[in-house]
C-alpha positions as CSV (number, residue, x, y, z in Angstrom):
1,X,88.5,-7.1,50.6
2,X,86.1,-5.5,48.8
3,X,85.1,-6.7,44.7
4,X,84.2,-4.3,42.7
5,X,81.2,-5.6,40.9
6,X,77.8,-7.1,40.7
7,X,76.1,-10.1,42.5
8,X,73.4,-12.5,41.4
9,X,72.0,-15.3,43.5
10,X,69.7,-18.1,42.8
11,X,68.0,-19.2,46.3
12,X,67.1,-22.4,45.6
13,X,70.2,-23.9,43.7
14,X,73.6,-22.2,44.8
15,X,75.3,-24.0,46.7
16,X,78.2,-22.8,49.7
17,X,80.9,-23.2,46.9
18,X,78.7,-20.8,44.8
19,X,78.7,-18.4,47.5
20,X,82.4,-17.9,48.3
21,X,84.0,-14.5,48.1
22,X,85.3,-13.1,44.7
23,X,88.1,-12.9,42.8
24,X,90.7,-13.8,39.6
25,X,90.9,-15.7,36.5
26,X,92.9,-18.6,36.7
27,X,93.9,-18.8,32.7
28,X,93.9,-14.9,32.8
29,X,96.5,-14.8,35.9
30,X,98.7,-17.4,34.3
31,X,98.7,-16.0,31.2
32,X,99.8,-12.7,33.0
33,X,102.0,-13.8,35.8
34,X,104.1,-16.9,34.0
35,X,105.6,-14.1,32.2
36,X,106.4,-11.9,34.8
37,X,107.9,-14.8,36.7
38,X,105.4,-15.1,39.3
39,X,106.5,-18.8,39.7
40,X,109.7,-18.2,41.4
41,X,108.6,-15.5,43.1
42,X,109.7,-15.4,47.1
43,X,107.2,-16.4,49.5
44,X,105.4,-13.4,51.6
45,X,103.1,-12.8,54.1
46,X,104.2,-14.7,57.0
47,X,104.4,-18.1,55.6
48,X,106.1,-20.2,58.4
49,X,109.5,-19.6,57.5
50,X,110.7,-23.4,58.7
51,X,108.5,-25.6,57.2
52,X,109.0,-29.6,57.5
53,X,109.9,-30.4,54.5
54,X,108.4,-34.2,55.1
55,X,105.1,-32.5,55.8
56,X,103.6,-30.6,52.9
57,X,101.0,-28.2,54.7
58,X,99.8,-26.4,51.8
59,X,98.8,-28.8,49.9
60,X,97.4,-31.3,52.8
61,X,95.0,-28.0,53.3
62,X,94.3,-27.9,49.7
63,X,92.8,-31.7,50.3
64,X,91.6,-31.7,53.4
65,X,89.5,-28.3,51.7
66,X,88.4,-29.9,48.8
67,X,87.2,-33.0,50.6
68,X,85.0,-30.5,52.8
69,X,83.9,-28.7,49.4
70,X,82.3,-32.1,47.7
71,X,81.0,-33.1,51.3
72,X,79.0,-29.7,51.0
73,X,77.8,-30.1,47.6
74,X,76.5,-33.2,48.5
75,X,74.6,-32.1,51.6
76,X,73.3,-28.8,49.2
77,X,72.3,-31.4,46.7
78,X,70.5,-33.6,49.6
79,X,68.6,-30.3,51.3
80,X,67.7,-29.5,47.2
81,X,65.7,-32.5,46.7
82,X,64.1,-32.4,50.1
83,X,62.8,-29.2,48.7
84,X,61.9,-30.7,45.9
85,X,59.8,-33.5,47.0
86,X,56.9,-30.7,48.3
87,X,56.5,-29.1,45.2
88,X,52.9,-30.2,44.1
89,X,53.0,-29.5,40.5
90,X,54.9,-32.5,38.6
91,X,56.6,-30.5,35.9
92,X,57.4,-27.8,38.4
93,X,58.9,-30.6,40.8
94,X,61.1,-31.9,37.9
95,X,62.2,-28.4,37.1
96,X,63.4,-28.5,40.7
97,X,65.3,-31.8,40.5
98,X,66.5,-31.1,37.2
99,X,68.1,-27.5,38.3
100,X,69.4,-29.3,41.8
101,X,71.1,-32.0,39.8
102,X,72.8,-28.9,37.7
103,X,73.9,-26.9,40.6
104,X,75.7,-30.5,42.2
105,X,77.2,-30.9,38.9
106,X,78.2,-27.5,38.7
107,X,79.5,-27.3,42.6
108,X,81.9,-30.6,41.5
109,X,83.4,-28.9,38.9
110,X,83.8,-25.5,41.1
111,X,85.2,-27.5,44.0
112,X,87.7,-28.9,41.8
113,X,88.9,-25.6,40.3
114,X,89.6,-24.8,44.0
115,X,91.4,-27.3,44.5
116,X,93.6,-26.6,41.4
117,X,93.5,-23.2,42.3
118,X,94.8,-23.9,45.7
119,X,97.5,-26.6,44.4
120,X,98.8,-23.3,42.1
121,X,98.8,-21.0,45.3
122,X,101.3,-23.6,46.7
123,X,103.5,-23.9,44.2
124,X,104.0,-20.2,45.0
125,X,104.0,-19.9,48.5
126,X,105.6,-23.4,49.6
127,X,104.5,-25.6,51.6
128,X,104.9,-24.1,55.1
129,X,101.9,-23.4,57.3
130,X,100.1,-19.8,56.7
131,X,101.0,-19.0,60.6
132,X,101.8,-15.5,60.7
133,X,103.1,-13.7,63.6
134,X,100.3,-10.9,64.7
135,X,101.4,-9.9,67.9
136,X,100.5,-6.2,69.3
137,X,104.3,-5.3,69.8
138,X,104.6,-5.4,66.0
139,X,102.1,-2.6,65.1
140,X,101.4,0.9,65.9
141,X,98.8,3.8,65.5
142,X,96.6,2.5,63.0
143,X,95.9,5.9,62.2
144,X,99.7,6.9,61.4
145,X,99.3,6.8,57.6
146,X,103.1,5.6,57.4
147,X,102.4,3.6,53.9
148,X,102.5,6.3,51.2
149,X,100.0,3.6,49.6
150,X,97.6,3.0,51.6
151,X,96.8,6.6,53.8
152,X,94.8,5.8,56.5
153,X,94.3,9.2,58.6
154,X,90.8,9.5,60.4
155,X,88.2,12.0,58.5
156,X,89.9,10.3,54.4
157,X,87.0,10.2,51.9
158,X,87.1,8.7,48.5
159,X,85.0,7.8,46.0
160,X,84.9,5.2,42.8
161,X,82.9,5.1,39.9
162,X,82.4,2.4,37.4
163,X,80.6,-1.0,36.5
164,X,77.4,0.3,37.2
165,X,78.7,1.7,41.2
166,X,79.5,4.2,43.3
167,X,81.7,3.7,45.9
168,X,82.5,5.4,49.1
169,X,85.4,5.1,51.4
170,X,85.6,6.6,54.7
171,X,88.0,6.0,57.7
172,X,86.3,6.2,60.3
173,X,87.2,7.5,64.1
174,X,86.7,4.2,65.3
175,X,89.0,1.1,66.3
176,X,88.9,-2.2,66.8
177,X,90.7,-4.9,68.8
178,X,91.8,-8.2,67.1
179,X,93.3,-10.6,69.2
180,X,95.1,-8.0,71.2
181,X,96.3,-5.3,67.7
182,X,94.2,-2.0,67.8
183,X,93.0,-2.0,64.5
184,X,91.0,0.9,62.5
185,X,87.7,0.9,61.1
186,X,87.4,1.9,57.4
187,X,83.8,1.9,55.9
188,X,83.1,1.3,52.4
189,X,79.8,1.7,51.1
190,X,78.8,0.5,47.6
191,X,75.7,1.5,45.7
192,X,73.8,1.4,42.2
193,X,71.0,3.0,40.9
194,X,71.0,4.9,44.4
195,X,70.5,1.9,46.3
196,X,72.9,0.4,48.6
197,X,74.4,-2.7,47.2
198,X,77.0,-3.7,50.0
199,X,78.2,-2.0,53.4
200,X,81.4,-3.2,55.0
201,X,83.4,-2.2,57.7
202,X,87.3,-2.9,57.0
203,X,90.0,-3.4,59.5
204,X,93.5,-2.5,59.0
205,X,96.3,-2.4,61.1
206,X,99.7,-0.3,60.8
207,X,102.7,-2.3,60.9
208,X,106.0,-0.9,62.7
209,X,107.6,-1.6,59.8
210,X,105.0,0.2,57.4
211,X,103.2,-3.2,56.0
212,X,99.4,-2.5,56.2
213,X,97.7,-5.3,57.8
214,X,94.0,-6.4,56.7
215,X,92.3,-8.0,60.2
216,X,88.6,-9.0,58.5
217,X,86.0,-7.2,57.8
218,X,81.9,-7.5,58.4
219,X,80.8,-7.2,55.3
220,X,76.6,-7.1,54.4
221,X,75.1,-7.6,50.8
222,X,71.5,-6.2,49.8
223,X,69.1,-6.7,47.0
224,X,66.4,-4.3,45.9
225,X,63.2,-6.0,44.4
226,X,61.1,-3.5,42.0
227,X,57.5,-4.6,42.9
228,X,58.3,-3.7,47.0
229,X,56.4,-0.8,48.0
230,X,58.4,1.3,49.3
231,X,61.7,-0.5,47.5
232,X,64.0,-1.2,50.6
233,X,67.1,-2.8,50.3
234,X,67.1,-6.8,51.5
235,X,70.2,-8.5,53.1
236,X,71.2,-11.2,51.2
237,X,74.2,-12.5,52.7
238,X,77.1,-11.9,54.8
239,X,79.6,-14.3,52.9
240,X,83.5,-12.9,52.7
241,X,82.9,-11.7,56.5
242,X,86.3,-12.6,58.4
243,X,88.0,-11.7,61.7
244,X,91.5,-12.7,62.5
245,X,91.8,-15.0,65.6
246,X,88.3,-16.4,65.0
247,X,87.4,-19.9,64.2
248,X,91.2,-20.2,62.2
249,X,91.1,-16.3,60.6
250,X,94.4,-14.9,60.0
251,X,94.9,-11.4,58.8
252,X,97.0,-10.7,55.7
253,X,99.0,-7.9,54.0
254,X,96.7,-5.1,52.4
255,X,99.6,-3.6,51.3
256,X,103.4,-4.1,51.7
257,X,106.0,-1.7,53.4
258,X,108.4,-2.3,50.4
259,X,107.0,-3.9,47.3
260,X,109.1,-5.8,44.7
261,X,108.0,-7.1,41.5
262,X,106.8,-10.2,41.8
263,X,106.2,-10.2,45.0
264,X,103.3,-12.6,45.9
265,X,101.3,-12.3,49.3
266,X,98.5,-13.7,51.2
267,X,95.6,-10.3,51.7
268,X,93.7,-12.8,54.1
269,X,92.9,-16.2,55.1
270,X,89.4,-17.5,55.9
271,X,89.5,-21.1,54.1
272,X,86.6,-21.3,51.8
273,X,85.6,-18.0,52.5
274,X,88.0,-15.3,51.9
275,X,91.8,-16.4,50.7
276,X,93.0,-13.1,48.4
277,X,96.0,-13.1,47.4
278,X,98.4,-10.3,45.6
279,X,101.1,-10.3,43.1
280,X,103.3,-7.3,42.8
281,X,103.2,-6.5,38.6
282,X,105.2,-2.8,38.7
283,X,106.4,-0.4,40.9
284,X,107.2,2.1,38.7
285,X,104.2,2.8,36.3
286,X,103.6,5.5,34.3
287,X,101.0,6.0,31.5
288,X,102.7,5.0,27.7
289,X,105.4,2.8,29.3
290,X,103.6,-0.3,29.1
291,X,100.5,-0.7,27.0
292,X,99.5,-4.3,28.7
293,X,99.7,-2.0,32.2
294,X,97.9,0.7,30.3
295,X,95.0,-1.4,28.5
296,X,91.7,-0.1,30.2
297,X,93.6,2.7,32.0
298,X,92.3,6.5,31.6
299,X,95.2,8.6,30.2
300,X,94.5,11.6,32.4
301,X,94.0,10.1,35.5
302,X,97.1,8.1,35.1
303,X,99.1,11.6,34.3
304,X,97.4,13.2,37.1
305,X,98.6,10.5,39.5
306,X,101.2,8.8,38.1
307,X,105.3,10.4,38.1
308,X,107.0,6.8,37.3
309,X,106.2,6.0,41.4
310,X,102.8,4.0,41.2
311,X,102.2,0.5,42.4
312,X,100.4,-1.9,40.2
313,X,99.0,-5.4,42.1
314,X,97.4,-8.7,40.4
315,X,94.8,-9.8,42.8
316,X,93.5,-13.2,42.7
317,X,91.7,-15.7,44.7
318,X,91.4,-20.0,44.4
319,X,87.6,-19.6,45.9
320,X,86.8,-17.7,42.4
321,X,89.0,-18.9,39.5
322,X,87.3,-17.2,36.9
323,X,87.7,-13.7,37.5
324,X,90.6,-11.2,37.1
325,X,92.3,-7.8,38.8
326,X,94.8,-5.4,38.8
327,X,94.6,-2.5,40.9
328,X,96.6,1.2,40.7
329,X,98.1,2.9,43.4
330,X,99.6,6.4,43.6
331,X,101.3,7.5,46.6
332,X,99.8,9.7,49.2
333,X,96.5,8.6,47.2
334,X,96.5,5.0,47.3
335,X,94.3,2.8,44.8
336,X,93.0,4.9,42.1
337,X,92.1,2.5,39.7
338,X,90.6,-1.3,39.6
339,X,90.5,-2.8,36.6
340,X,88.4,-5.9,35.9
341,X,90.2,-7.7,33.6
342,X,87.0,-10.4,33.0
343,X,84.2,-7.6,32.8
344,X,86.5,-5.3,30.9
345,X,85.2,-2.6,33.1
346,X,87.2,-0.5,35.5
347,X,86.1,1.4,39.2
348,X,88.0,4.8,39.0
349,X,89.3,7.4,42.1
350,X,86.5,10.9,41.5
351,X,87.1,12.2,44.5
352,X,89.1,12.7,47.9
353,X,89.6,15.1,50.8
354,X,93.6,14.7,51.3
355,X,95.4,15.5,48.6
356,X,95.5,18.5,46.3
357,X,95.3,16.6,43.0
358,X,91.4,15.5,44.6
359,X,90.3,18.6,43.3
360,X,91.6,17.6,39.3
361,X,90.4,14.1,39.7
362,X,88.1,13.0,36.5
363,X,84.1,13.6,37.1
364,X,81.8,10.7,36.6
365,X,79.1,10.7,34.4
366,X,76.4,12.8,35.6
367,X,73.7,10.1,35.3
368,X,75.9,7.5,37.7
369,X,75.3,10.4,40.5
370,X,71.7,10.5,40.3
């Protein structure tokens, strides 16, 4: 699912575990979600409700993951000095060494932050397989907009500023069939400075029971470089791109038909390319009630949108275990608010077409819109 944020990349020297798809701090999500009991939290999305208990499937993928992570590293590393040997200059071709021996050093240590990462996941989740049941007799119009959350009715528009972006949502009259579920299309567009920074089609599914599925997404990144003439955006990568029912994809829960606190749920599972996961934090928020829920929250936006009724989620992810979220949802609104809780930054609702609190939403900054 989308990050809010920016991307850097270094061509020569990042290597795949580098390259993974965002999200959460693992001392920042412990810190938050020990308290909150996240530990003993019931398992969620689809977790194979019968596991063996001689046979601990979790964790067997969190090895059999890591193994494949250091196996990677050390192929980057290989390809990194073969690159290196035809650099002429010496002290250039030393540079090159040097920085390649970094980047294996550094994709150890990331590989085995996964793989504590992962080890923490299980300890939520249990050990069952992540095998959960998709089948087309179990969703409906994806158009229905039967989560008060998560309104999905063809022709929506928002938009988000912050960190440096503008965001824009659309769903789209479009749908798409994965592995049998009609599915629709949601296009989220993300740019800075006027340039476009990442386009994604989403796909969601709606749930007879009012979950909202997350199917994949194709998701592009671009890079602008200031001495092109004209400057035209450069695709960079199409890393966090998933489809369920493709090379061991599963869809996950975007958001749930009845969320508890401390809830905990898989949002999707690519391994080693896109494994979000959610926590369930409140489902009752309301600006001055809780100044941990408040902290980076903008009073009249929360008022505007908040009665006592919205949703606050943790989001995190084992691929990126430096890096923190919670996100804000109002109903018949949805998410309003990300909050970064690494960046200190936040991506704020400025405008929609469905609601009439759209038309008192917050203006950004005139400069962010030029």
């Amino acid at each position: 699912m989308h990050i809010f944020g920016l991307h850097t990349r270094n061509e020569l020297t990042e290597t795949p575990s580098m390259r993974r798809s965002a999200a959460w701090s693992r001392h920042a999500f412990f810190g938050t979600c020990t308290a909150a009991g996240i530990l003993a939290a019931p398992p969620l999305g689809a977790v194979d409700p019968s596991p063996d208990n001689h046979n601990h499937f979790c964790s067997a993928t969190t090895t059999l993951a890591f193994s494949a992570c250091r196996n990677s590293v050390s192929d980057e590393f290989q390809l990194a000095k073969a690159i290196c040997l035809n650099v002429g200059d010496e002290d250039e071709r030393d540079s090159c060494e040097n920085d390649a021996r970094q980047a294996r050093d550094d994709g150890k240590s990331e590989c085995r932050d996964e793989r504590d990462a992962r080890d923490d996941v299980c300890k939520m989740l249990g050990e069952g397989r992540y095998d959960p049941d998709f089948g087309p007799d179990l969703f409906t119009d994806p158009f229905a907009s039967t989560n008060v959350y998560f309104p999905l009715a063809v022709g929506n528009t928002r938009g988000y500023f912050g960190g440096g972006e503008i965001v824009s949502i659309e769903v789209l009259d479009q749908t798409k069939s994965i592995a049998g579920v009609t599915c629709g299309v949601v296009h989220d567009q993300v740019s800075v400075a006027g340039f476009v920074t990442e386009d994604t089609n989403d796909w969601f599914a709606q749930a007879n029971d009012g979950a909202v599925w997350y199917c994949g997404e194709d998701t592009k990144e671009y890079e602008t470089f200031e001495d092109d003439s004209p400057i035209v955006p450069e695709l960079v990568s199409t890393d966090g791109s998933f489809k369920a029912g493709r090379g061991g994809d599963k869809a996950g829960i975007a958001f749930l038909s009845t969320p508890h606190v401390d809830d905990v749920y898989r949002q999707e599972f690519s391994l080693s390319n896109a494994e979000d996961l959610a926590q369930i934090l409140s489902t009752s928020y309301r600006y001055g009630d809780d100044a941990e829920l408040d902290r980076l929250v903008p009073a009249d936006l929360a008022n505007l949108l908040c009665d006592g009724d919205c949703v606050v989620t943790y989001e995190f992810t084992p691929l990126e275990p430096d890096a923190a979220e919670r996100k804000y949802y109002s109903p018949h609104i949805g998410e309003f608010l990300t909050v970064d809780l690494v960046a200190q930054t936040t991506s704020q609702l400025y405008a929609c077409n469905y609601d009439p609190r759209c038309a008192s939403l917050p203006p950004p900054p005139p400069v962010m819109m030029r």
